[in-house]
N, C-alpha and C positions, 0 to 999 in steps of 0.2 A: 256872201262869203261866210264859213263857217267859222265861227270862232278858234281860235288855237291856244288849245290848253294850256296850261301854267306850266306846264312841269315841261312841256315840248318845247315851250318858247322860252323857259330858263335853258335844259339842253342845248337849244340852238344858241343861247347868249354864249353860255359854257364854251363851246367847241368853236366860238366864232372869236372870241377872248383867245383861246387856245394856239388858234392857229397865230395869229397876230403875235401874239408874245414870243413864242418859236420863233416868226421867219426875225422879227428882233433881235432876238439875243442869237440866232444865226449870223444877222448881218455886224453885231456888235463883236462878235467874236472871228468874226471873218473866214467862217467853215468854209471853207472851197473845196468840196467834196467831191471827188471823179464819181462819173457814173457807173465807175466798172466797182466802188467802193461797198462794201456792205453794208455800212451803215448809211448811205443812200439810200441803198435799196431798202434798209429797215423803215426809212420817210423819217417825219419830224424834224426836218432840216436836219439829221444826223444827230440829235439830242432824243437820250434814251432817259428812263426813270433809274431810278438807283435800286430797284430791286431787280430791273434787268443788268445794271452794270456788274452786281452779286453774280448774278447769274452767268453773265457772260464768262466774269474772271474764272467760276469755277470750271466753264465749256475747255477754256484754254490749257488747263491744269488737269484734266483726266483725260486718261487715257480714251480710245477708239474703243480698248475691249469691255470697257467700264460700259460705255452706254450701248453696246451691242447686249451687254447683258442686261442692264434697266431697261432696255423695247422690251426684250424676248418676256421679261418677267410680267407684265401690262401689256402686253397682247396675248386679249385672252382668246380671241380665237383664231389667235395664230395667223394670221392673214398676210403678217407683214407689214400691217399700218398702226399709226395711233390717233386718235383723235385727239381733241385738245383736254377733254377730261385727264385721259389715260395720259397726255403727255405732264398735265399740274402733278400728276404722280412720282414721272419719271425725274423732273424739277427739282420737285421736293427730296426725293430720295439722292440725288446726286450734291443737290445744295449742303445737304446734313454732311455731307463726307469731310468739311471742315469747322471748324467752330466757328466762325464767322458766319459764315452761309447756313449754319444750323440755327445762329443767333438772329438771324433775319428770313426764316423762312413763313413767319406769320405775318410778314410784312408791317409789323406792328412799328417800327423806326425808318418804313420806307417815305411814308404820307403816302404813298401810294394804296389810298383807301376807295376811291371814287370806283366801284363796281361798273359803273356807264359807260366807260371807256378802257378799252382795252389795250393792254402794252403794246408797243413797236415789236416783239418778240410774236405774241401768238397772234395777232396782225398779217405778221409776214410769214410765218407758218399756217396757219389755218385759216387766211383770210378777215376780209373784215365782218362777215355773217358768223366767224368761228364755227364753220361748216363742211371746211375740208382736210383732208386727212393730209399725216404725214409719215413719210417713210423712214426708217432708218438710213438710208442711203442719203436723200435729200441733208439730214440732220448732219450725215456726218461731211459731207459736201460745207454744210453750211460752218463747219468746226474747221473745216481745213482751210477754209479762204479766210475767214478769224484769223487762226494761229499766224497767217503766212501776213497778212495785211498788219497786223498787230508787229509783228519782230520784223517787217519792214519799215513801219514807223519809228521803231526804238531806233534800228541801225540809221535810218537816215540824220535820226536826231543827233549822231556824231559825226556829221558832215562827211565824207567819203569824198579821198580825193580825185582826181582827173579821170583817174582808171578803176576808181568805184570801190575803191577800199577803207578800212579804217586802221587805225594802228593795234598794237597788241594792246598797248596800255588800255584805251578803249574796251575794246575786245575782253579785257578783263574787271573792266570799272562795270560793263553789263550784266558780267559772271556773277558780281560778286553784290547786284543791289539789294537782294534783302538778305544777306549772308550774318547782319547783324552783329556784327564784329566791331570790336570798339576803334574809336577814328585811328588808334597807331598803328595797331595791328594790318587795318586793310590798308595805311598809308607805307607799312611798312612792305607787306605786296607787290601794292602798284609800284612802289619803286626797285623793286629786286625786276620787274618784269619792265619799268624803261630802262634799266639799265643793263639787263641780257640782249635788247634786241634795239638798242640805239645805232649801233653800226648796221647792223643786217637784220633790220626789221623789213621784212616781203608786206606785210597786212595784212588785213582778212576782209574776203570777200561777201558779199550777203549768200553768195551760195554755201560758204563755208558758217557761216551764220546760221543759216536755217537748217544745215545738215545737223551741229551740233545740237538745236533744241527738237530736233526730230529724235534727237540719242538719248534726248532729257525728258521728253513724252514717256520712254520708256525703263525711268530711271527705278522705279522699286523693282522689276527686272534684273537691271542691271546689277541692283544692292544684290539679290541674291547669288548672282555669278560671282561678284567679284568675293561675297560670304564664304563661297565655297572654294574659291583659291586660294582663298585666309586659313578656311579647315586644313586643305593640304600642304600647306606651309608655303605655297607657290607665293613669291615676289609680283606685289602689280607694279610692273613696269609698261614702259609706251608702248611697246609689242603686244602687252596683255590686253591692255586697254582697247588699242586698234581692234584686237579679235574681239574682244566682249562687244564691242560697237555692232561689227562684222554678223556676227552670231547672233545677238539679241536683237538689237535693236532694226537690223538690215541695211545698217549705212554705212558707208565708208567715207571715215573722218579723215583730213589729211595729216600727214606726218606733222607740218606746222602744225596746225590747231594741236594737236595732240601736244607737243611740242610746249607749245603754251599755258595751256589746262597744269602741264606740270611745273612750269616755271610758278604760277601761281600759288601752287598747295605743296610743292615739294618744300620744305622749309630749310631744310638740312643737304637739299641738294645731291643727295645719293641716289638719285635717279628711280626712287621708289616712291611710290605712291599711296597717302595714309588715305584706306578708301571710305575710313568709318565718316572722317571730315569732310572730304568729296562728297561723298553722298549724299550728307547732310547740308551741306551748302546747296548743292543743286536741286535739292526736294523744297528749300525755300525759295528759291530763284525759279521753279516751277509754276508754286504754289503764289507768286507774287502777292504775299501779305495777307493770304486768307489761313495761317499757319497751319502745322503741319496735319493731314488727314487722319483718320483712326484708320489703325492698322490690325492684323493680324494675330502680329505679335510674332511671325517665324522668324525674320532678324534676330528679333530679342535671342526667342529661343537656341539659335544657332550658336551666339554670342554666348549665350549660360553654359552650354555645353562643351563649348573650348574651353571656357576657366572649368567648369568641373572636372574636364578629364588631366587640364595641367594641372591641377590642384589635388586630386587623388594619387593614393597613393597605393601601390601592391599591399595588401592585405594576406597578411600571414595566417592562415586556413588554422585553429585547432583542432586535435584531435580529440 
């Protein structure tokens, strides 16, 4: 029998350590993981490293046309595929899009240093030879069973009664978790919104759940519609809002939820709607704690451009 190297037969100690420790703190934690679950299918008994958890949070928080545009730029010959190389690219570039994920894109505070083994992430995309390619479509497949599996967990975590609902207060205690609002303010919220709908609260359904973070995928969108009904003076009321959903986003919010959304941020209750503070609550409630992305700067500018034109004045020509 041929001897077996040192470096093979630590490897194998490694990976045999590895697995043992996983199905452990699998069974200490009591993962009962459906097989239809993604992070199943990731393996590891559903335990991933924290530079894929970075990653994940940022998959959930950008948009579909974000990474349509990171393939097209790393695919250099255009084919329609990436490899695993081309996709460390795409990563890296979408990771940076918050400071958090730009703060951890050298993996330097992940301990995720051991090159030998390869994450649950490029694993299950490019196998375990890291030899197969992957498409855009697979990726974004793999973003939508995420997003939907993730905000079915939250919602379940407020218990749903008999007929699979939750209450508004709920409903808005979710809206509103990285809204980072100090304790009176969002305590004073949630109670303006059990006390609107303590008689004739319907609840909200997970289909009405996942409709509205489908509206919230598409919320720097939404910022500029709703920017431009600010320029022309137009009032965002719940008919406005419904179109902007309608229009940008392609969903159709129900009159409830809508309904809601304003009990929440309407504070003065004139049935209008402040969109500068909407929007910014919901780009944190997005962005769940990896704050806010770098942007543009077109809001901004939009914004400068209404105080400069209120704030100028006719100018008397001399001759």
């Amino acid at each position: 029998m041929l001897p077996v190297p040192l470096t093979i037969y630590l490897l194998w100690s490694y990976q045999d350590y590895r697995d043992r420790l996983l199905n452990s703190i699998s069974q200490r934690l009591n993962l009962d993981l459906d097989e239809d679950s993604i992070f199943y299918k990731l393996g590891s008994s559903g335990l991933i490293t924290f530079s894929d958890y970075i990653f994940l949070l940022t998959v959930l928080s950008t948009s579909r046309r974000h990474f349509e545009i990171a393939f097209r730029m790393f695919d250099l010959n255009g084919d329609g595929d990436v490899d695993c190389e081309e996709f460390e690219k795409v990563a890296a570039l979408i990771r940076q899009q918050s400071s958090i994920g730009s703060r951890h894109r050298d993996h330097a505070n992940t301990g995720n240093t051991f090159k030998g083994i390869n994450s649950a992430l490029t694993t299950y995309f490019f196998g375990p030879q890291l030899n197969q390619k992957l498409t855009i479509e697979k990726f974004l497949d793999f973003q939508h069973q995420l997003q939907k599996e993730i905000l079915s967990l939250e919602f379940q975590r407020k218990q749903p009664d008999e007929n699979g609902r939750i209450t508004e207060a709920d409903f808005a205690e979710l809206l509103l978790a990285y809204a980072g609002y100090p304790a009176k303010k969002k305590a004073r919220m949630l109670k303006r919104v059990k006390k609107t709908f303590r008689d004739h609260g319907v609840g909200i359904t997970k289909d009405d759940y996942l409709k509205f973070f489908h509206f919230l995928n598409n919320i720097n969108d939404v910022d500029t519609a709703l920017t431009f009904y600010h320029i022309a003076g137009a009032s965002i009321d719940q008919p406005t809002l419904r179109h902007v959903a309608r229009t940008v986003a392609h969903v159709d919010l129900s009159p409830h939820v809508i309904n809601v959304v304003f009990t929440i941020f309407d504070e003065n209750m004139d049935g209008q709607l402040s969109n500068r503070e909407f929007v910014a609550v919901m780009k944190n409630r997005l962005l769940r704690g990896l704050e806010k992305p770098k942007d543009t700067g077109f809001v901004k500018l939009m914004y400068s451009l209404i105080k400069c034109a209120r704030d100028t004045k006719p100018a008397i020509l001399d001759f």
